[in-house]
C-alpha positions as semicolon CSV with decimal commas, in nm:
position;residue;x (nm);y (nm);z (nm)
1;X;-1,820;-0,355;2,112
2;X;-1,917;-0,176;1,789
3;X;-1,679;-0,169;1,515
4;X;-1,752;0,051;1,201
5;X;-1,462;0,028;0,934
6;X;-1,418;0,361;0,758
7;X;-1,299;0,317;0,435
8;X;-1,156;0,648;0,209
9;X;-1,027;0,573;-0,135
10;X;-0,720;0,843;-0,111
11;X;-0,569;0,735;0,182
12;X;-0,624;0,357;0,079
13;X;-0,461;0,449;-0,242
14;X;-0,156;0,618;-0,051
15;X;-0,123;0,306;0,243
16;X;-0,089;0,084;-0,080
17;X;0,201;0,296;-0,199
18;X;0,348;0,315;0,132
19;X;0,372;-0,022;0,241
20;X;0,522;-0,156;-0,100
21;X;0,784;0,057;-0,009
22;X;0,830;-0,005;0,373
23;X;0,817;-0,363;0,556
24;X;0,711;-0,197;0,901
25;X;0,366;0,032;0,867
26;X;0,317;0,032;1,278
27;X;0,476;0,397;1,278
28;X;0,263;0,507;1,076
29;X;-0,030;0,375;1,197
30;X;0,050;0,457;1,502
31;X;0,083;0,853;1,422
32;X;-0,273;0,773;1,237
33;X;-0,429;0,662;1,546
34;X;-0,298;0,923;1,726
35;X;-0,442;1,177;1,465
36;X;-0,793;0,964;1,528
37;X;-0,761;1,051;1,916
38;X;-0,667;1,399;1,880
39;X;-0,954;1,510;1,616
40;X;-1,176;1,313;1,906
41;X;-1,064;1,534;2,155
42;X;-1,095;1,834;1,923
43;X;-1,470;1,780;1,894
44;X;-1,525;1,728;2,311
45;X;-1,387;2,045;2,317
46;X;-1,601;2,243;2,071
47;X;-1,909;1,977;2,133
48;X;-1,915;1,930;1,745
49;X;-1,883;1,689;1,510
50;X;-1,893;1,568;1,101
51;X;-2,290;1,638;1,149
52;X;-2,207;2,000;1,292
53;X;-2,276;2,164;1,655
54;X;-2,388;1,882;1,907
55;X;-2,756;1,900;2,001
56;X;-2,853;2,029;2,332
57;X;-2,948;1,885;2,607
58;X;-3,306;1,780;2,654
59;X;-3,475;1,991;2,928
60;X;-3,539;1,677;3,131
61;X;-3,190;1,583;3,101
62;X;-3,106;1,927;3,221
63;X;-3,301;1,891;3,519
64;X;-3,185;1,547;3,594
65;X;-2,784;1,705;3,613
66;X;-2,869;2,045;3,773
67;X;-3,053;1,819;4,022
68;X;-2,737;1,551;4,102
69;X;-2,458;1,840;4,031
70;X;-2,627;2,163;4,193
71;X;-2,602;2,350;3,815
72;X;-2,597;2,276;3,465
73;X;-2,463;2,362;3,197
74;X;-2,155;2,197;3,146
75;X;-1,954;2,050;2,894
76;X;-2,201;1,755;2,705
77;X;-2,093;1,435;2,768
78;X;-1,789;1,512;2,983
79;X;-1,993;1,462;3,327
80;X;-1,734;1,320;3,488
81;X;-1,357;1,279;3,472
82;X;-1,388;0,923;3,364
83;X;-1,642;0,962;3,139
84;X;-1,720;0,907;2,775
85;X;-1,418;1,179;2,668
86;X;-1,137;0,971;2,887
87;X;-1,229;0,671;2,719
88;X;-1,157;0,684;2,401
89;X;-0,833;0,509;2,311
90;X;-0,630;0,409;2,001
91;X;-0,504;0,085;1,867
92;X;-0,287;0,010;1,571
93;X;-0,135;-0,288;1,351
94;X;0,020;-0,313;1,061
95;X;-0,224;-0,293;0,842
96;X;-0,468;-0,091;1,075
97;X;-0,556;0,229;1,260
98;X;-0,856;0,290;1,516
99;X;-1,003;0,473;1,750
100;X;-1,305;0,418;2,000
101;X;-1,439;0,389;2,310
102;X;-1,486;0,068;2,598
103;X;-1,769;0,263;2,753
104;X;-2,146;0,063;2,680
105;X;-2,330;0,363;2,657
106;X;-2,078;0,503;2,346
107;X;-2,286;0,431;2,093
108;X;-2,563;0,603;2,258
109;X;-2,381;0,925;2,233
110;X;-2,214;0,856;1,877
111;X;-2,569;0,726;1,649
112;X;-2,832;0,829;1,885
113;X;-3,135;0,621;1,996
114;X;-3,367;0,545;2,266
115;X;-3,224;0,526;2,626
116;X;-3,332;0,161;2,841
117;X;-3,616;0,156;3,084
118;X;-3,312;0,141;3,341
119;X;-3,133;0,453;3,249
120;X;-3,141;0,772;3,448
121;X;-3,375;0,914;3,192
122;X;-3,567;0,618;3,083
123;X;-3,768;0,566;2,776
124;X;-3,613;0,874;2,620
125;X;-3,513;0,930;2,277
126;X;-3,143;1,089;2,252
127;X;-2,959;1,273;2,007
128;X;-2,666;1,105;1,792
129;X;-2,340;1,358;1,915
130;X;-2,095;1,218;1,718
131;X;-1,769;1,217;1,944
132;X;-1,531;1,021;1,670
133;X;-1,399;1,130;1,356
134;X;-1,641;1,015;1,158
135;X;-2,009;1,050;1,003
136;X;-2,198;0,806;1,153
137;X;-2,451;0,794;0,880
138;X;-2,232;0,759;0,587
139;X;-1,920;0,634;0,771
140;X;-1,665;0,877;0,609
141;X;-1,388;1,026;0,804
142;X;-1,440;1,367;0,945
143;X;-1,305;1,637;0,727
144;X;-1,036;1,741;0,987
145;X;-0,948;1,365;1,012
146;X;-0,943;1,319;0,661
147;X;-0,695;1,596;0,589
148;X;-0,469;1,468;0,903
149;X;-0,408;1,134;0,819
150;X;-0,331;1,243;0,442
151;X;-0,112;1,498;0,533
152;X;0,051;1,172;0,783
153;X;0,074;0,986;0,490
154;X;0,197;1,243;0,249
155;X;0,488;1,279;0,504
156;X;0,561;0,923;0,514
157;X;0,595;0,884;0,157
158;X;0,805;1,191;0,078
159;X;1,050;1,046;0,326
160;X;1,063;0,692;0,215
């Protein structure tokens, strides 16, 4: 498993303030994790990400799904219903918040790089399609992510 920490000074700043004030942060980093998830769904669905519009598909890898499915297009990298999309899950502490993915090809799909000799399109150089909330260059959260869990945050201070 991969684990990139994403760090952002504002909402560091505000889970300092909250947890001097409350002994139990699981709620809230629960409804954080849950914002993680949903912004990861958000960008199945539009096939977009902190980098933009997904890239297409290559031609070959076109071919290869028209071929095993009987027609292509579809939705990229939701193939099938267990797939990449239904596995990304949350988990949350204390003092933590994340979101990924128990799949091996994952980070494939979320940096990019060059596909195994044993892979259904061996040898082949693929696209980074960031599917989590993040840049996965610079690490920073997602804009939409971002503005979630401050808004989460926000809440739980004016209300403690």
């Amino acid at each position: 498993m991969i684990t990139i920490e994403v760090k952002d000074q504002e909402a560091s700043d505000m889970l300092r303030q909250l947890s001097a004030r409350v002994k139990d942060m699981r709620p809230a980093m629960a409804e954080v994790a849950n914002a993680l998830a949903s912004e990861s769904e958000r960008q199945f669905k539009t096939q977009s990400g902190p980098l933009g519009k997904w890239p297409d598909l290559s031609d070959e890898t076109t071919k290869v799904f028209r071929t095993r499915k009987g027609s292509w297009p579809g939705q990229i990298l939701q193939v099938s219903a267990g797939g990449l999309a239904a596995s990304v899950q949350t988990s949350f502490g204390a003092d933590f918040a994340s979101v990924g993915s128990n799949k091996p090809y994952a980070a494939m799909h979320m940096f990019g790089g060059v596909t195994s000799p044993k892979s259904m399109i061996p040898g082949k150089r693929i696209a980074a399609r960031p599917f989590l909330p993040f840049n996965p260059q610079t690490q920073a959260l997602s804009v939409p992510a971002r503005e979630a869990i401050v808004e989460i945050l926000n809440n739980y201070l004016a209300h403690r």
